[in-house]
C-alpha positions as CSV (number, residue, x, y, z in Angstrom):
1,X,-4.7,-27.7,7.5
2,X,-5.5,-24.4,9.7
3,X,-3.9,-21.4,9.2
4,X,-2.5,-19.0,11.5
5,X,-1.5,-15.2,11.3
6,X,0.3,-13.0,13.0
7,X,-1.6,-9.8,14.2
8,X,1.2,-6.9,15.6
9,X,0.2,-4.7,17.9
10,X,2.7,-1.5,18.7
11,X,2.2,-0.9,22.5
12,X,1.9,0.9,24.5
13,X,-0.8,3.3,22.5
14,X,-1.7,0.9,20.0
15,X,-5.2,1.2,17.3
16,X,-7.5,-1.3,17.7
17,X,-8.3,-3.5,14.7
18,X,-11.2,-2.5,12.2
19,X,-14.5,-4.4,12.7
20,X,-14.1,-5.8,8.9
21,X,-10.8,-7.2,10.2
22,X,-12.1,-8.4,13.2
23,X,-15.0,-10.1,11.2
24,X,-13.2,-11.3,8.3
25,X,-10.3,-12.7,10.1
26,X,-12.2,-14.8,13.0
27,X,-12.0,-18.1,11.3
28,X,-8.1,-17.9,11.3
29,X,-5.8,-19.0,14.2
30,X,-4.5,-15.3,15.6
31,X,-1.1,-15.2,17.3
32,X,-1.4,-11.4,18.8
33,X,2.1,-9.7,19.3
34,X,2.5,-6.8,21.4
35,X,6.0,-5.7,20.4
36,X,6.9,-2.7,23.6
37,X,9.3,-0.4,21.6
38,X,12.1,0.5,23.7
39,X,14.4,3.4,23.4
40,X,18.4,2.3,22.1
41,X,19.6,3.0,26.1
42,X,16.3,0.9,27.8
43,X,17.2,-2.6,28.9
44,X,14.8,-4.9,27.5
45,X,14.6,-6.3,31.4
46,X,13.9,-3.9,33.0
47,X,11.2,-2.3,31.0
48,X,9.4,-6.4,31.2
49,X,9.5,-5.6,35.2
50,X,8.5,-2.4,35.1
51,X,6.1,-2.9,32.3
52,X,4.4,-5.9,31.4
53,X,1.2,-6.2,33.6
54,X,0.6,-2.9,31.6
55,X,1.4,-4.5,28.5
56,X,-0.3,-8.0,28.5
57,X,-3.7,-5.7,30.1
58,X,-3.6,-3.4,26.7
59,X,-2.8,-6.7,24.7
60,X,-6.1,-8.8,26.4
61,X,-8.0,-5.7,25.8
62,X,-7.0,-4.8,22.0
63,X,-7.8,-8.6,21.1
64,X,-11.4,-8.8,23.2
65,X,-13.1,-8.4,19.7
66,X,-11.3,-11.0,18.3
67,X,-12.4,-13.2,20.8
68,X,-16.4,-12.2,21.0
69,X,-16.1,-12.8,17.2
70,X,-15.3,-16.8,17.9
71,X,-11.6,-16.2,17.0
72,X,-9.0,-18.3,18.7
73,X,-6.1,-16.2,19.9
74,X,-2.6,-16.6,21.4
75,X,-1.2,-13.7,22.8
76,X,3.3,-12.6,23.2
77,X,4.2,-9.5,24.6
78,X,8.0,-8.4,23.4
79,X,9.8,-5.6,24.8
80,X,12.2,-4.7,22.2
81,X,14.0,-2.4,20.3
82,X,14.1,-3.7,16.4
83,X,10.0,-4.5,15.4
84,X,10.6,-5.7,12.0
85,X,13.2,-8.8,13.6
86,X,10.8,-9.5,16.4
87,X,7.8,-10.0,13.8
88,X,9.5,-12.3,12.3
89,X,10.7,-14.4,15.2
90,X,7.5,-14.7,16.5
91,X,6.3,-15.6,13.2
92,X,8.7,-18.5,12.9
93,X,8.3,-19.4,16.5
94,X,4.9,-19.4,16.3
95,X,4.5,-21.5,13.3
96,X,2.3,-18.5,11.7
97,X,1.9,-18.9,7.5
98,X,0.8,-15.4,7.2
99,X,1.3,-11.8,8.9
100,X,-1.1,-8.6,9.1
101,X,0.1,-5.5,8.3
102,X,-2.9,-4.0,9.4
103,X,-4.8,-0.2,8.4
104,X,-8.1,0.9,9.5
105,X,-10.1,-0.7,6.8
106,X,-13.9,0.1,6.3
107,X,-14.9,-2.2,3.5
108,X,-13.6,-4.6,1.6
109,X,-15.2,-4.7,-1.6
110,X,-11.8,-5.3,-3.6
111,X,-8.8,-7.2,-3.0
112,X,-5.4,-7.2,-5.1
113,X,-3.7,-10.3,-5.1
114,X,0.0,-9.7,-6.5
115,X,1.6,-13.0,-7.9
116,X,5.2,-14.2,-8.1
117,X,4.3,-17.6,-9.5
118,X,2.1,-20.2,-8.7
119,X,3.8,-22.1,-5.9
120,X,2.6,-20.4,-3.1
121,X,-1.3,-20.4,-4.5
122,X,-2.7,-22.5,-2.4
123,X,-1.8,-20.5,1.1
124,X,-2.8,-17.2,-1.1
125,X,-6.7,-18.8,-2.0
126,X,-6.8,-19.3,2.1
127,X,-6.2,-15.9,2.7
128,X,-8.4,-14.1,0.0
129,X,-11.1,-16.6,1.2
130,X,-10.8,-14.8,4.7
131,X,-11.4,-11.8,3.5
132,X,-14.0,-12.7,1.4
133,X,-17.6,-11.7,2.4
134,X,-21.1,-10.2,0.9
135,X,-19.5,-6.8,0.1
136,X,-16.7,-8.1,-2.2
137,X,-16.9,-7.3,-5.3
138,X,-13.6,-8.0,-7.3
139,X,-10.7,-10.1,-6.4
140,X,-7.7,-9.1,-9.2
141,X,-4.7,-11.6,-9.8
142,X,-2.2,-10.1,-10.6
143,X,1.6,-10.3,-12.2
144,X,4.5,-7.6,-13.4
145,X,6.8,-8.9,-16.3
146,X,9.7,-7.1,-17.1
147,X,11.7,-6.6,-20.2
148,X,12.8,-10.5,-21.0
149,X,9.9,-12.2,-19.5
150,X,6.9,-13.4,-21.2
151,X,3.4,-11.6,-21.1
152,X,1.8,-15.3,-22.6
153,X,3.5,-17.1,-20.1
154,X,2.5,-14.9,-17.0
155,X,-1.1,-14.2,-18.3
156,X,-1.3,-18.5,-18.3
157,X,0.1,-18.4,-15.0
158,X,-3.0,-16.4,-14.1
159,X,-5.6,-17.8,-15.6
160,X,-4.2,-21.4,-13.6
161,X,-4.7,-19.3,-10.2
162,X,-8.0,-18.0,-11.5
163,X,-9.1,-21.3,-12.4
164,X,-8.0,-22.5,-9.2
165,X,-9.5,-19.9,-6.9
166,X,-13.0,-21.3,-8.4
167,X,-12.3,-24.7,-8.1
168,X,-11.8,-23.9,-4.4
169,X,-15.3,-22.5,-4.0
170,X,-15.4,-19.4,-5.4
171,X,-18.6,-19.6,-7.4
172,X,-20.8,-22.4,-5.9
173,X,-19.7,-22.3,-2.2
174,X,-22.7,-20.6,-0.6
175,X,-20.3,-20.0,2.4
176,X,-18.9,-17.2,0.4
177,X,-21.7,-15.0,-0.1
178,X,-22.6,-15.6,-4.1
179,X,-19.4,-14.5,-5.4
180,X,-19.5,-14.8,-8.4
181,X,-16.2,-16.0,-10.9
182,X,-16.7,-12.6,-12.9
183,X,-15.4,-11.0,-10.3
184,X,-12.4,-12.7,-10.1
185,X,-10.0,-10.7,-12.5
186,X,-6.5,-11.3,-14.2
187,X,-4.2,-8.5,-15.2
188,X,-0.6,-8.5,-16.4
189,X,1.4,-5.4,-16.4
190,X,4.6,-4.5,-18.4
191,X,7.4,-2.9,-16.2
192,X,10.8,-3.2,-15.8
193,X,10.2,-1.5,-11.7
194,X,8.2,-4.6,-10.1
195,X,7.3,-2.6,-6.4
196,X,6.3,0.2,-8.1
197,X,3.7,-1.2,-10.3
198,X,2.1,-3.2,-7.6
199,X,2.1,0.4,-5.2
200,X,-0.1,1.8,-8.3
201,X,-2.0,-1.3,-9.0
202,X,-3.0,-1.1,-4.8
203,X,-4.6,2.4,-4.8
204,X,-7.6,1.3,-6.5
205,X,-7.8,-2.0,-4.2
206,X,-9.0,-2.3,-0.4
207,X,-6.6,-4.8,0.9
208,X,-3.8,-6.8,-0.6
209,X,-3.0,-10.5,-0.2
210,X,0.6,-11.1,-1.3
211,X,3.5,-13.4,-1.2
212,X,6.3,-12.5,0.9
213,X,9.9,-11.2,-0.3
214,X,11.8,-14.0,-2.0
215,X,13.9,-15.1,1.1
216,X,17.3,-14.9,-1.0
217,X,16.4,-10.9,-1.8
218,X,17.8,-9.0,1.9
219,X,14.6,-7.5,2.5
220,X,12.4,-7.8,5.5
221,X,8.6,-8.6,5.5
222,X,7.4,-5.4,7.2
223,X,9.6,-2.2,6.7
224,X,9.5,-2.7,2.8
225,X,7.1,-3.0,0.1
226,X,4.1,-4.3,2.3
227,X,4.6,-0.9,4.5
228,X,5.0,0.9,2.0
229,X,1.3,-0.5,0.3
230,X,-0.2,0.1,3.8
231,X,1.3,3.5,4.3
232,X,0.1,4.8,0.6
233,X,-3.0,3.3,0.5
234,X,-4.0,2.8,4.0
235,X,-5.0,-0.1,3.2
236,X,-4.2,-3.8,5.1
237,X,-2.0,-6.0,3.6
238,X,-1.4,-9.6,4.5
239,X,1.8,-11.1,3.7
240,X,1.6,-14.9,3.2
241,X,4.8,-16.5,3.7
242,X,6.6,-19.7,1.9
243,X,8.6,-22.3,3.1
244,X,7.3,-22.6,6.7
């Protein structure tokens, strides 16, 4: 099944993607959202007439890289005044399984890969495998417990994914560079403040593949703990999403 992510782009003004991004996210289908922040008193109309030749211009020009780099990309421009509830419209409208949260990435030579469980695993392994590439050098799965869950029970749930992520390819497939299953890690921390042990976990990472918030918690994809990863670190994040 292809995948497709969602790439945000704040315009007018907006920072180009990273060449490592550019490179390591060409074999995914790329929906492109330029989301036009409006001040509270702007009418969304009016800015689209006044605004949007602009807009789709800067949008065509910000996902030119993409493009040379064999990507295949849909572009939305969005004037609006709330970017976290037009992310993900256009996510859902666009039928995307993932969204960027993207930084200015140099290298990739490590990826954190925070677990919830193993439902979503096989959308997760599709992701990590993007960013895979002759520089990486660890890939870490990783789980918080708190107080009444059980450290046996998450480290199996682990060593499933791990297991699973070589299956997939990860040692033999010459398509990923000679990775080898060594560097595919497990680790299982004990802590009763889930976020905040991930937020640690991520400074010594170079981009973070995770699930996205548990639809029943009130939170929104971007705004929360994936900003908060990117904005600490400065480091991209890709948020895989469930249930599409």
């Amino acid at each position: 099944m292809p995948h497709k992510i969602l790439v945000p782009f704040e315009i007018p003004g907006a920072e180009p993607l990273s060449p490592v991004l550019v490179r390591d996210l060409a074999s995914i289908e790329i929906v492109a959202l330029g989301h036009y922040g409006l001040p509270e008193q702007t009418p969304p109309d009016a800015a689209r007439e006044q605004f949007l030749d602009d807009a789709r211009r800067e949008l065509d020009e910000l996902t030119a890289n993409l493009r040379e780099a064999g990507a295949t990309v849909t572009t939305r421009v969005v004037f609006g005044k709330d970017r976290s509830k037009t992310i993900d419209r256009v996510a859902v409208e666009e039928n995307c399984d993932a969204e960027l949260d993207p930084a200015p990435a140099d290298e990739i030579d490590r990826i954190l890969v925070p677990l919830v469980d193993a439902g979503n695993l096989d959308r997760l392994t599709d992701f990590v495998t993007a960013l895979v590439d002759d520089e990486t050098t660890e890939i870490t799965l990783f789980h918080v417990v708190g107080e009444d869950e059980d450290v046996a029970e998450a480290e199996s749930m682990l060593e499933r994914a791990r297991s699973g992520l070589i299956q997939r390819g990860f040692d033999p497939d010459p398509t990923l560079q000679g990775l080898e299953p060594e560097s595919i890690h497990t680790s299982v921390v004990e802590s009763n403040d889930h976020k905040e042990a991930i937020l640690q976990a991520a400074d010594d990472y170079d981009a973070v593949v995770m699930d996205e918030t548990d639809p029943d918690v009130p939170e929104r994809i971007f705004g929360t703990l994936p900003d908060r990863i990117r904005n600490r670190t400065g480091d991209p994040v890709i948020v895989v999403r469930r249930n599409i």
